[in-house]
Gaussian input, Z-matrix of N, CA and C with variables (Angstrom, degrees):
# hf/3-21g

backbone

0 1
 N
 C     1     B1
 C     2     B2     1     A1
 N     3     B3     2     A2     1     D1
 C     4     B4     3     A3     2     D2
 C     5     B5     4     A4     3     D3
 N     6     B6     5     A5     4     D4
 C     7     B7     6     A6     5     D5
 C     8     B8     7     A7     6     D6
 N     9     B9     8     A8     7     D7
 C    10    B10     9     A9     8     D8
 C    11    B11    10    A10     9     D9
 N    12    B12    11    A11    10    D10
 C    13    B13    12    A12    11    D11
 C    14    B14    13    A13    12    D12
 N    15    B15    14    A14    13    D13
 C    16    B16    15    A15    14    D14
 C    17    B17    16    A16    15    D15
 N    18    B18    17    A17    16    D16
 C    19    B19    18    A18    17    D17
 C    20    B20    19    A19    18    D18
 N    21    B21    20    A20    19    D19
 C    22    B22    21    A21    20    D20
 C    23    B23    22    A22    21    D21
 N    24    B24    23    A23    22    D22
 C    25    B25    24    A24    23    D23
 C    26    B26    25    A25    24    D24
 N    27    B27    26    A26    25    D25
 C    28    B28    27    A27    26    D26
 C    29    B29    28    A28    27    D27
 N    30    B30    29    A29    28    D28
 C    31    B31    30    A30    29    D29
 C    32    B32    31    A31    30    D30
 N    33    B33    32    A32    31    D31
 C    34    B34    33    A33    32    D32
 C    35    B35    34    A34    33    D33
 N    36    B36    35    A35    34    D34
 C    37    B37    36    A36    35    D35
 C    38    B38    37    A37    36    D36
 N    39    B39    38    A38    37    D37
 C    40    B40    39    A39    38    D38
 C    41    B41    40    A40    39    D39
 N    42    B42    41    A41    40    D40
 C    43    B43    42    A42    41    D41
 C    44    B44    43    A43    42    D42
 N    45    B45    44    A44    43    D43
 C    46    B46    45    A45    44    D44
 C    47    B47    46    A46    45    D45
 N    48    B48    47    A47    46    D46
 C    49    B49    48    A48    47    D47
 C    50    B50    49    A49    48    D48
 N    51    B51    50    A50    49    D49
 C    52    B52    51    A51    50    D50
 C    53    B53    52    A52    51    D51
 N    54    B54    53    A53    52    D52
 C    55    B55    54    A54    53    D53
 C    56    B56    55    A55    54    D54
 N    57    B57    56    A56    55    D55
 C    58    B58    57    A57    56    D56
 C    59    B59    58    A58    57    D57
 N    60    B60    59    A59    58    D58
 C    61    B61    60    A60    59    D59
 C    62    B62    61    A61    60    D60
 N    63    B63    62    A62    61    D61
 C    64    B64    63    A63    62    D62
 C    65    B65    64    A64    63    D63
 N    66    B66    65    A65    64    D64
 C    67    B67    66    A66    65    D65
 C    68    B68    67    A67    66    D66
 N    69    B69    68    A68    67    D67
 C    70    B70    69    A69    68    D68
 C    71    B71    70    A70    69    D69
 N    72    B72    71    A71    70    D70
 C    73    B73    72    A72    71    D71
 C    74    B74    73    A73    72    D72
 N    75    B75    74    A74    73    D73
 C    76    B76    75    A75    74    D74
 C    77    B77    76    A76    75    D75
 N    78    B78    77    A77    76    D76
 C    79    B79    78    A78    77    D77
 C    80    B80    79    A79    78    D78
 N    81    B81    80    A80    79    D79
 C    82    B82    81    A81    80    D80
 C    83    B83    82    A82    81    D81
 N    84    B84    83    A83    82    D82
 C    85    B85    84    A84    83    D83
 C    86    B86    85    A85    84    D84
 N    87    B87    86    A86    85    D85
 C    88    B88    87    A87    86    D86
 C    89    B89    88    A88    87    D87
 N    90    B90    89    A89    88    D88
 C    91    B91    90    A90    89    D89
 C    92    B92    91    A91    90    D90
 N    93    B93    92    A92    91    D91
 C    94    B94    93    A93    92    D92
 C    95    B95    94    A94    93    D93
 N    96    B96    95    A95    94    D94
 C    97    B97    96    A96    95    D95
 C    98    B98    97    A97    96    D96
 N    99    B99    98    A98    97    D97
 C   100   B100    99    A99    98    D98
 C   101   B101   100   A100    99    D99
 N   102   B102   101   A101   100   D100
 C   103   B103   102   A102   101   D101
 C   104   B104   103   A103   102   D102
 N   105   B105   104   A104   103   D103
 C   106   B106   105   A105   104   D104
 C   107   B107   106   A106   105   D105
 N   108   B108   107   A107   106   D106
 C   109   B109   108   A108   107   D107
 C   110   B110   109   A109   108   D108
 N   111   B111   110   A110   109   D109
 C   112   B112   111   A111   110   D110
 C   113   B113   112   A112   111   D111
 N   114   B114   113   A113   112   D112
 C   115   B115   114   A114   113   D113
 C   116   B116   115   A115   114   D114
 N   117   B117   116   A116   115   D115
 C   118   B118   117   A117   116   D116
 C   119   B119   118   A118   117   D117
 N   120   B120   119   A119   118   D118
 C   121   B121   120   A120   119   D119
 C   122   B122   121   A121   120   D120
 N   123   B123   122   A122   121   D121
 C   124   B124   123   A123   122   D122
 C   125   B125   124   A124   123   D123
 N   126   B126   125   A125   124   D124
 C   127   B127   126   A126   125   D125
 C   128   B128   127   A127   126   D126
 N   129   B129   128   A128   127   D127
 C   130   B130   129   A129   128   D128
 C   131   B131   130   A130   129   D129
 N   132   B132   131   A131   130   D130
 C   133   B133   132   A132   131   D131
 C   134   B134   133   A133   132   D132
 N   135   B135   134   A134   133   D133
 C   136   B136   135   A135   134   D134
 C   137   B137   136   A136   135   D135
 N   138   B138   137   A137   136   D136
 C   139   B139   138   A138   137   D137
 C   140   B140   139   A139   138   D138
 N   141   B141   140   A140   139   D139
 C   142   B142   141   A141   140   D140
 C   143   B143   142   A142   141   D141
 N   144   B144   143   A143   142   D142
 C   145   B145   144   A144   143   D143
 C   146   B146   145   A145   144   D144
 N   147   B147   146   A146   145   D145
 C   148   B148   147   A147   146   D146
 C   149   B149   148   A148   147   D147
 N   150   B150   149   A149   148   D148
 C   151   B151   150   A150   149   D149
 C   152   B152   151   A151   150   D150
 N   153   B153   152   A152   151   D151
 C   154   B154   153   A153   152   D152
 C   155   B155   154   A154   153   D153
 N   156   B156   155   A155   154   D154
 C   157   B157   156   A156   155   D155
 C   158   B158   157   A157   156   D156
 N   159   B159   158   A158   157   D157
 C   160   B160   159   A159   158   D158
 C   161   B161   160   A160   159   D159
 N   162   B162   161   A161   160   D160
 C   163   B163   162   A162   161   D161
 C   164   B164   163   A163   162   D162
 N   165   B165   164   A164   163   D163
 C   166   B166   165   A165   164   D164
 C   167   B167   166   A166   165   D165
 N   168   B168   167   A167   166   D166
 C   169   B169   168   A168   167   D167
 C   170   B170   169   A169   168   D168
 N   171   B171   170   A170   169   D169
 C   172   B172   171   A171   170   D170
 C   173   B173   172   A172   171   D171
 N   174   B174   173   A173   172   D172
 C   175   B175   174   A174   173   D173
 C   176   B176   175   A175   174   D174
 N   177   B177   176   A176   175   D175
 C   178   B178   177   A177   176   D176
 C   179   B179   178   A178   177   D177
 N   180   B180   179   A179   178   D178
 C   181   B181   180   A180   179   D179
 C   182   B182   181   A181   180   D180
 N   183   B183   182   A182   181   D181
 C   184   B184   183   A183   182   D182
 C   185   B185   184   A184   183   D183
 N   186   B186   185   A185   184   D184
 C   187   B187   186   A186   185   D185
 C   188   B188   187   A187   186   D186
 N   189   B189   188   A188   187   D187
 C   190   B190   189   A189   188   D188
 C   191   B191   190   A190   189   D189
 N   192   B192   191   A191   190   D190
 C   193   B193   192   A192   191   D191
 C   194   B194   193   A193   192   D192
 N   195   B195   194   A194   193   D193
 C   196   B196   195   A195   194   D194
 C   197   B197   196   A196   195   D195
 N   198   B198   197   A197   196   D196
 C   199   B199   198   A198   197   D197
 C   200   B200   199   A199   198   D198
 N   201   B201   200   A200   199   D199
 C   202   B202   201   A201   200   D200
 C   203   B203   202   A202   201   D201
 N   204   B204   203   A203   202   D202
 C   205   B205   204   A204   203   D203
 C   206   B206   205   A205   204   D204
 N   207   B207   206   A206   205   D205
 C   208   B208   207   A207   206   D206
 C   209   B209   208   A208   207   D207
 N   210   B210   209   A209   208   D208
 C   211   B211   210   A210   209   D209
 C   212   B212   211   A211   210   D210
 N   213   B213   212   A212   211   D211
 C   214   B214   213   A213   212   D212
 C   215   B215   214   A214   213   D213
 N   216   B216   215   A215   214   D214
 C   217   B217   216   A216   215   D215
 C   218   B218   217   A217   216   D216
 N   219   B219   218   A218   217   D217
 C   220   B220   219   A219   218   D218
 C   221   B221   220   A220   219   D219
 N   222   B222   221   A221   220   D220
 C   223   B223   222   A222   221   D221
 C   224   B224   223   A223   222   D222
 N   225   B225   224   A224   223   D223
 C   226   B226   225   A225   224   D224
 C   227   B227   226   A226   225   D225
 N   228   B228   227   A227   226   D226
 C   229   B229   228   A228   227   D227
 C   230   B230   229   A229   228   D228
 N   231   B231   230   A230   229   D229
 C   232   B232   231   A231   230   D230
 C   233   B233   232   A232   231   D231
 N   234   B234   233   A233   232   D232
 C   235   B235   234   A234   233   D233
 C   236   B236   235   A235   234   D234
 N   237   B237   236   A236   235   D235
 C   238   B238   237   A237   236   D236
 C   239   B239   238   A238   237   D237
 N   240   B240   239   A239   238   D238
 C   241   B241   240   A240   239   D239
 C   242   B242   241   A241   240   D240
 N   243   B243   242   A242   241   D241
 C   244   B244   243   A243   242   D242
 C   245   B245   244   A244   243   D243
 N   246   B246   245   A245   244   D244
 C   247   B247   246   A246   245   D245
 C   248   B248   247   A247   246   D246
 N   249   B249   248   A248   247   D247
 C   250   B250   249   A249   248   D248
 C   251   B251   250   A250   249   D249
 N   252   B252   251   A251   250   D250
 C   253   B253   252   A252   251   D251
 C   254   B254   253   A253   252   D252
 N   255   B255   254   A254   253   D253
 C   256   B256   255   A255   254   D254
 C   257   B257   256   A256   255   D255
 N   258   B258   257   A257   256   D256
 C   259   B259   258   A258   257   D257
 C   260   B260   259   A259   258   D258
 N   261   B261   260   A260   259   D259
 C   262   B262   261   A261   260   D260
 C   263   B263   262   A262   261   D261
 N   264   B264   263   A263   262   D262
 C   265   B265   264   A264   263   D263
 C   266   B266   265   A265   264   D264

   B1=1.4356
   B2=1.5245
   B3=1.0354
   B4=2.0123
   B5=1.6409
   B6=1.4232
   B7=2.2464
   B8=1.7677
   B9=1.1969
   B10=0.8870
   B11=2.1167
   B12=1.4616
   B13=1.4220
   B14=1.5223
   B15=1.4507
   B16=1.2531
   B17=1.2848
   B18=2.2214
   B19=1.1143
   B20=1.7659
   B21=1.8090
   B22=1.4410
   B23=1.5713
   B24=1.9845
   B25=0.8767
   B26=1.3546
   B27=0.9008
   B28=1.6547
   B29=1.4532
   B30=1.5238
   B31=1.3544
   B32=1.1169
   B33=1.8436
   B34=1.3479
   B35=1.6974
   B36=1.0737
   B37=1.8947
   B38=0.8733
   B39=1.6675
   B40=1.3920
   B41=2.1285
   B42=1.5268
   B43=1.3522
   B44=1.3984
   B45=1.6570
   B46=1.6791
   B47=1.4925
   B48=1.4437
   B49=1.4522
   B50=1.5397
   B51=1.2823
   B52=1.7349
   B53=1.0693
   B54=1.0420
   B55=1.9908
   B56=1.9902
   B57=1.5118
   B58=1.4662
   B59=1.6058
   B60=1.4853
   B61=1.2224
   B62=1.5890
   B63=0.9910
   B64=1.3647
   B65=1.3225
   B66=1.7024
   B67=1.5998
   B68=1.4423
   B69=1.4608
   B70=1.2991
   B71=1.3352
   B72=1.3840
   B73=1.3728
   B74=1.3991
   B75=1.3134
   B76=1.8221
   B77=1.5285
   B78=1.7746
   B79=1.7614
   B80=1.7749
   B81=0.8477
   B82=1.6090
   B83=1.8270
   B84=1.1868
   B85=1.3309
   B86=2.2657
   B87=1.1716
   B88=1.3086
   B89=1.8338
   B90=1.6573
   B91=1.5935
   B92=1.0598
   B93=1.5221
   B94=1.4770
   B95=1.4943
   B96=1.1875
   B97=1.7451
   B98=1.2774
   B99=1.1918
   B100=1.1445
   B101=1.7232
   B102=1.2541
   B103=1.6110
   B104=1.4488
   B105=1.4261
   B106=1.2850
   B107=1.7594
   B108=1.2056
   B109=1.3779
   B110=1.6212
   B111=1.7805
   B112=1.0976
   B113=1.9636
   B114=1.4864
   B115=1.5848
   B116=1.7343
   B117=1.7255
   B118=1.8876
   B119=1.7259
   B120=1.5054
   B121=1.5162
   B122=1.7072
   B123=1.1020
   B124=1.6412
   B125=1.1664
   B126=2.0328
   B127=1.7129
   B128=1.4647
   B129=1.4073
   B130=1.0924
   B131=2.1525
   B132=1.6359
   B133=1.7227
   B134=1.7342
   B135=1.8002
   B136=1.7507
   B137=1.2643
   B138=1.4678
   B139=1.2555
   B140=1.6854
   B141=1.8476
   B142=1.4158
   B143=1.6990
   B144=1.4770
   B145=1.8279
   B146=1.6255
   B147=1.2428
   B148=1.3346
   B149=1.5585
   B150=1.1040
   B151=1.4674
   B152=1.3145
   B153=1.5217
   B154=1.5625
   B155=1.1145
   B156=1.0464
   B157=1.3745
   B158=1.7008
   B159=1.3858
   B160=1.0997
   B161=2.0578
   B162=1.4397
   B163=1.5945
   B164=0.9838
   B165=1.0985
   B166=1.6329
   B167=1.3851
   B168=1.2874
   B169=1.4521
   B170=1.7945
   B171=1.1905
   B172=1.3267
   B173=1.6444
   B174=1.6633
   B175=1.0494
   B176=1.5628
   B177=1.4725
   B178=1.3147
   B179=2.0665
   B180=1.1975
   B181=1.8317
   B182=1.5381
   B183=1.2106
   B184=1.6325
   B185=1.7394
   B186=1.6702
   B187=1.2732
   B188=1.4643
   B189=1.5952
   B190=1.2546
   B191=1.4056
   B192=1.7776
   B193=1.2317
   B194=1.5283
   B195=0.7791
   B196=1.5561
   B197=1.7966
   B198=1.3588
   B199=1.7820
   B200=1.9235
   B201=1.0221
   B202=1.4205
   B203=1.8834
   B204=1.1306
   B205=1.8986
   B206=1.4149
   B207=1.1279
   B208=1.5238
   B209=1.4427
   B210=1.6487
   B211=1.6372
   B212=1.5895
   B213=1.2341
   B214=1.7779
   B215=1.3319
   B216=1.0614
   B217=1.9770
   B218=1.4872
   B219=1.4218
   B220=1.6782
   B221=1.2820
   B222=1.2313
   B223=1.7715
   B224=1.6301
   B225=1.2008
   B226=1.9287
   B227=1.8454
   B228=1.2810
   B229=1.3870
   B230=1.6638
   B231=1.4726
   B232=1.4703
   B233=1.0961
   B234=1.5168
   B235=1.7653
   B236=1.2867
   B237=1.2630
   B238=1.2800
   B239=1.5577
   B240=1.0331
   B241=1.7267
   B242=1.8216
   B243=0.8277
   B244=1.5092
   B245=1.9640
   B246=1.5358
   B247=1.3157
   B248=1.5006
   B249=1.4940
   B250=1.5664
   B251=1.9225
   B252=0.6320
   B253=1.2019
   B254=2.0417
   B255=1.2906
   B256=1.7284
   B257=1.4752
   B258=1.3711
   B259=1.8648
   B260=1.5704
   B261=1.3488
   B262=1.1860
   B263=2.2929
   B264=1.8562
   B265=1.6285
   B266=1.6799
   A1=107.61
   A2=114.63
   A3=135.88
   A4=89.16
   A5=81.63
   A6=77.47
   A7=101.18
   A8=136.95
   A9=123.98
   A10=134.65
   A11=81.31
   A12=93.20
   A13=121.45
   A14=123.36
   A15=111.48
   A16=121.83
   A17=97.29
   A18=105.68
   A19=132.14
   A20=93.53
   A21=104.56
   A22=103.25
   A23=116.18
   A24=110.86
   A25=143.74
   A26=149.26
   A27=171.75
   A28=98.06
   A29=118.30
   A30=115.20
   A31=110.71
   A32=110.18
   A33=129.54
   A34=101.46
   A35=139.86
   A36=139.12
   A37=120.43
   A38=124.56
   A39=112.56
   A40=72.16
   A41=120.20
   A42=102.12
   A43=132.77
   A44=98.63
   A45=111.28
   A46=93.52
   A47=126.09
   A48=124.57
   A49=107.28
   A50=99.04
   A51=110.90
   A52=112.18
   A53=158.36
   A54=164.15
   A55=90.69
   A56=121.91
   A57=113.38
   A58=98.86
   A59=137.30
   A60=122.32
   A61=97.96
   A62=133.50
   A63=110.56
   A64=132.19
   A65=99.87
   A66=90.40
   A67=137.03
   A68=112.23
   A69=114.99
   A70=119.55
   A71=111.48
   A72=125.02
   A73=104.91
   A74=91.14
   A75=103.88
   A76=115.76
   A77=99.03
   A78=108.62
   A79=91.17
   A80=134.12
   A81=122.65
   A82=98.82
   A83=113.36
   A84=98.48
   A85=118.15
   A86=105.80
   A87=119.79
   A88=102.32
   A89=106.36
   A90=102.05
   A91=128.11
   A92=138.02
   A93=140.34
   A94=95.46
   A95=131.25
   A96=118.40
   A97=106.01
   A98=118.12
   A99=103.48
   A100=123.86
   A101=99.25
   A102=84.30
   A103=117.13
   A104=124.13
   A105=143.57
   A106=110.96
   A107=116.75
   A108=137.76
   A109=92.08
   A110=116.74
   A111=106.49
   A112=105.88
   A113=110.79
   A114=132.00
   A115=102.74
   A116=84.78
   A117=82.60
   A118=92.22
   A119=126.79
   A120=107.13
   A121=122.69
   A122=106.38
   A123=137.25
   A124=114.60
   A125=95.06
   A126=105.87
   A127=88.03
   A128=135.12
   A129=132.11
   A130=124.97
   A131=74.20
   A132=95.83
   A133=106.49
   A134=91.00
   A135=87.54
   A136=125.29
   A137=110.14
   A138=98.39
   A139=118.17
   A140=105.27
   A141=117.48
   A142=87.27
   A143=116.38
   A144=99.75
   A145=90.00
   A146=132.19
   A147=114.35
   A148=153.27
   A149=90.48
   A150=121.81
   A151=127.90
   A152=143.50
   A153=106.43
   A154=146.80
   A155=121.10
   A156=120.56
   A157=122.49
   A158=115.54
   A159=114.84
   A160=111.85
   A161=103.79
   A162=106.30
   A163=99.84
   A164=136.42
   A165=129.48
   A166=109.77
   A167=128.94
   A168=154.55
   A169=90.41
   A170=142.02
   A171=127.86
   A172=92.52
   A173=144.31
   A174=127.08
   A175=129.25
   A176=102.68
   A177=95.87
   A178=83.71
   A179=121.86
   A180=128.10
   A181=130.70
   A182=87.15
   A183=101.23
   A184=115.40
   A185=107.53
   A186=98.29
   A187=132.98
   A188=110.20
   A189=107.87
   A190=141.76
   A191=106.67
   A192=133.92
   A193=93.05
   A194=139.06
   A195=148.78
   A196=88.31
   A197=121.19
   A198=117.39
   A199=93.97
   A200=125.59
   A201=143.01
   A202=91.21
   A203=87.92
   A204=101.87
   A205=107.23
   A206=120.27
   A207=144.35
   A208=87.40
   A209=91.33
   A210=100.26
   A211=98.51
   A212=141.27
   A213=115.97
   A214=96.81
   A215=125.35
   A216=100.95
   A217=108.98
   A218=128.81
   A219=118.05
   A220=87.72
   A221=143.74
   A222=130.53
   A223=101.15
   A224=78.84
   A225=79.34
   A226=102.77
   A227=128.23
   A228=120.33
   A229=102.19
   A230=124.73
   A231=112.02
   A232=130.57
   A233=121.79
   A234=96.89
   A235=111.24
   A236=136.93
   A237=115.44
   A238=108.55
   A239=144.31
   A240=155.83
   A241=74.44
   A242=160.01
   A243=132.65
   A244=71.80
   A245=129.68
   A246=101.87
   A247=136.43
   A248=109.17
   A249=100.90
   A250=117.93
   A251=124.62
   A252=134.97
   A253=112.03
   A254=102.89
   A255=107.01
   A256=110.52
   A257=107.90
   A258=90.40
   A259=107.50
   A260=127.43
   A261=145.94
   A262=104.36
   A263=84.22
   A264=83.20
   A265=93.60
   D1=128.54
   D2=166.79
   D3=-33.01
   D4=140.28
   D5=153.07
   D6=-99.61
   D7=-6.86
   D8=149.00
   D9=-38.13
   D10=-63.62
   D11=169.11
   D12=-81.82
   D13=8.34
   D14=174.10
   D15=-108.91
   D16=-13.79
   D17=160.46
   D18=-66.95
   D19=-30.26
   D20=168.30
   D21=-39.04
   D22=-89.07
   D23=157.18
   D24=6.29
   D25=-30.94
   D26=-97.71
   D27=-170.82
   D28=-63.49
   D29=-166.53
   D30=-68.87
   D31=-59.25
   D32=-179.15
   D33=-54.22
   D34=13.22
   D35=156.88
   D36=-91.82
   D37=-31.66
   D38=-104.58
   D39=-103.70
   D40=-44.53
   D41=178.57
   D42=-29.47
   D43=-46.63
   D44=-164.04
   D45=-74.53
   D46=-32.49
   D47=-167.06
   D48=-70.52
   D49=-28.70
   D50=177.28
   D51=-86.83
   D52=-22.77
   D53=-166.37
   D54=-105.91
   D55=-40.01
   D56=-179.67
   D57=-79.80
   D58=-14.55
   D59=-176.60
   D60=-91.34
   D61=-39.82
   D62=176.93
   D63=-76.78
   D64=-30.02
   D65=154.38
   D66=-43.91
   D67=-45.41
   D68=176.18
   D69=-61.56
   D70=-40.86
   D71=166.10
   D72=-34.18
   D73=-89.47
   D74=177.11
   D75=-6.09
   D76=-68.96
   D77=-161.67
   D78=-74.35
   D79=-12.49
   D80=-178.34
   D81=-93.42
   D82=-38.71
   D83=-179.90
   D84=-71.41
   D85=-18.71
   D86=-159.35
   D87=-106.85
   D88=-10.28
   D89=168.06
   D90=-68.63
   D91=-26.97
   D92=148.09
   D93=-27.02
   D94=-88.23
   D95=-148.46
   D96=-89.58
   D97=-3.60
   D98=162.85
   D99=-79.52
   D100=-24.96
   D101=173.48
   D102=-99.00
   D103=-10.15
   D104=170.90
   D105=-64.73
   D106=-12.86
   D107=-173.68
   D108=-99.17
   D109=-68.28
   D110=-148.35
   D111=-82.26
   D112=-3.36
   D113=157.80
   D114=-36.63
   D115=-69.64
   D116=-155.04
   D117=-69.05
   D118=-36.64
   D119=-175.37
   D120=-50.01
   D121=-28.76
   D122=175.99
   D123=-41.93
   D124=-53.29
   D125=-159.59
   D126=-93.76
   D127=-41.83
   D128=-178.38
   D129=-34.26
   D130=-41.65
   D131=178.49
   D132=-58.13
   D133=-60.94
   D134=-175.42
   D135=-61.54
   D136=-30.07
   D137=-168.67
   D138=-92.31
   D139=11.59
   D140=-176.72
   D141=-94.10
   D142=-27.63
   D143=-167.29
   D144=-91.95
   D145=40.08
   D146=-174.83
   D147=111.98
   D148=-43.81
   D149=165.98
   D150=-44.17
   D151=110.40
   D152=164.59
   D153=-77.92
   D154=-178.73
   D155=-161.36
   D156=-92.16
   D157=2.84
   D158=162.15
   D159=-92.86
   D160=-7.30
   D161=168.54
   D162=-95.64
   D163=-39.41
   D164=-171.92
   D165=-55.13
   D166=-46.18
   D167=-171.35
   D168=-75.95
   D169=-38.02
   D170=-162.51
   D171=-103.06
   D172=-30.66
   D173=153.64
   D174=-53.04
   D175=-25.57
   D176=-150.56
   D177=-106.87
   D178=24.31
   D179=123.19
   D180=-34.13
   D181=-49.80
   D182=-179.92
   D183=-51.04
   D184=-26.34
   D185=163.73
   D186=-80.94
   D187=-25.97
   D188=166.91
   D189=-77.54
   D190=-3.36
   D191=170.81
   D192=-76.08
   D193=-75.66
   D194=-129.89
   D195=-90.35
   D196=-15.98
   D197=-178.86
   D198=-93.00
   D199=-47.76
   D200=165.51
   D201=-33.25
   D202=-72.90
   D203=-173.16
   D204=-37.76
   D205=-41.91
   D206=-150.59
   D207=-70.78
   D208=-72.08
   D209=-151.62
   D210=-84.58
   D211=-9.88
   D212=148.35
   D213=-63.93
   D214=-79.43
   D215=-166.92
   D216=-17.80
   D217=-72.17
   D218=-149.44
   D219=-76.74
   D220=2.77
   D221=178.69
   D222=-88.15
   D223=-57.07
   D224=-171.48
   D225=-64.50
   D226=-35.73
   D227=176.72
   D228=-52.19
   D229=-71.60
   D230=174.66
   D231=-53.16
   D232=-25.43
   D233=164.84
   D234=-88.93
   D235=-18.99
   D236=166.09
   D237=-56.67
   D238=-43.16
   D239=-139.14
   D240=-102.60
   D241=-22.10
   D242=-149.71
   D243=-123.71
   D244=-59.86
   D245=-174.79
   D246=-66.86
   D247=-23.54
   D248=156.61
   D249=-77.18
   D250=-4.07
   D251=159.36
   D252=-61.36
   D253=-62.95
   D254=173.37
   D255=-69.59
   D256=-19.50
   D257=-177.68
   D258=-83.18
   D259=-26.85
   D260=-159.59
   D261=-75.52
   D262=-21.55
   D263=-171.00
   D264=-92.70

C-alpha cells in the first residue's frame, strides 16, 4: 500500500476514530453514577417486595463488583495497548 493512500485512509478514519474515542470516554467516565443510581433503584425494588434492607444492600454489591470488573478490564486493556505500543518504538 502507497503511503499516500494509507494516509488517505488515515484521514478519511480519523473523525469516526475521534467521536468513538470520546464516546468511550464518556461511558467510562459516567459509569460510577450510573450504576450507583441503578444500585439504589435495585434496592428500592427489594426492599418494596419485602426484603430487608440490609440484604438488599448486600445483593445489590453485585453491581459494584461487576463496575470494579469493568474498569480492570479497560485498565489492563490500555496498559497492555500503551506497552506493546513502546516496545514496537
Amino acid at each position: 500500500m502507497s503511503s499516500g493512500k494509507m494516509m488517505s485512509t488515515v484521514l478519511k478514519s480519523s473523525p469516526y476514530l475521534a467521536r468513538m474515542s470520546v464516546d468511550v470516554f464518556w461511558m467510562y467516565a459516567t459509569l460510577g453514577r450510573r450504576v450507583r443510581k441503578t444500585k439504589r433503584a435495585f434496592e428500592r425494588e427489594l426492599i418494596g417486595g419485602g426484603m430487608s434492607k440490609a440484604d438488599a444492600r448486600r445483593i445489590s454489591n453485585c453491581f459494584d463488583e461487576l463496575k470494579n470488573s469493568v474498569n480492570g478490564m479497560v485498565k489492563q486493556g490500555a496498559t497492555s495497548f500503551l506497552q506493546r505500543t513502546e516496545r514496537r518504538t
